[in-house]
Phi, psi and omega in degrees: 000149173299143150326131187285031191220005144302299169350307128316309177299304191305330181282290152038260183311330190277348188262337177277335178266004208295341157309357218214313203241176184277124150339144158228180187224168205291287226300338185256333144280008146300305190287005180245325180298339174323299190246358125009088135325314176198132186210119158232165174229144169290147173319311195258007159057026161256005213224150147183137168258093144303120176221163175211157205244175180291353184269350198306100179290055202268125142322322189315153166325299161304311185258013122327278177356308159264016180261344194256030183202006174215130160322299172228123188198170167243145216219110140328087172286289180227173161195148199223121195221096174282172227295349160284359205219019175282132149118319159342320198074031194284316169321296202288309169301313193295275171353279168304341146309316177271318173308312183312313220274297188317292183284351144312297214272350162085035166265187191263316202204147156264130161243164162220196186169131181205153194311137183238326169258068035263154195289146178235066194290003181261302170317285177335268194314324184292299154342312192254009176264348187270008168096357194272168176209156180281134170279325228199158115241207164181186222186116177229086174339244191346337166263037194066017199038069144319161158229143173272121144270131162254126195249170188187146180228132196294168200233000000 
């Protein structure tokens, strides 16, 4: 679990992106750092990585999604870089910290997922310069009917 003296910071970070990630409110990100696989905030508070593992008792959509079709992985839930600290290579450092730790631990696969409807050519591009390649998408009614691509890289 994240320190809890994070929390601010991870709501923070989730609130300048919130275009890219799902609102959370403390209460709903206290309960998820609880079963967190790996959750940072960079030193300097420009950064945080969320992640969860298949054992992970998560509701999400998503990460159903790759829970029903892969045995073992660590799952990018969000991540976040604020928009002055873009370009930095903080993204690329968090990753590669959760891919080292994934493949320590012995999974298999990084999976993510990021918006493509409306496009999100900074995701896109960051993914596949990071080794990922798509598995999937979907189209999630409740979010305005968005589309996902789900990407995932062998570990």
């Amino acid at each position: 679990m994240a320190d809890v003296s994070d929390v601010d910071a991870f709501l923070a970070l989730n609130r300048e992106s919130e275009d890219q990630l799902w609102p959370l409110t403390e209460t709903e990100l206290t309960s998820m750092l609880q079963f967190a696989y790996h959750a940072v905030v960079t030193a300097d508070g420009d950064a945080m990585l969320l992640a969860f593992d298949q054992s992970a008792p998560y509701a999400s959509p998503n990460f159903r999604w790759f829970k029903e079709r892969y045995p073992r992985f660590a799952y990018v839930d969000r991540i976040a870089v604020t928009r002055a600290a873009r370009g930095r290579g903080l993204a690329r450092g968090l990753y590669e910290e959760l891919i080292a730790k994934a493949r320590s631990d012995g999974h298999t696969m990084v999976c993510a997922e990021f918006y493509v409807e409306p496009p999100n050519h900074a995701s896109a591009a960051f993914h596949a310069a990071m080794g990922f390649v798509e598995v999937g998408s979907s189209v999630i009614p409740d979010r305005g009917n968005k589309r996902i691509s789900f990407v995932m890289r062998a570990l």
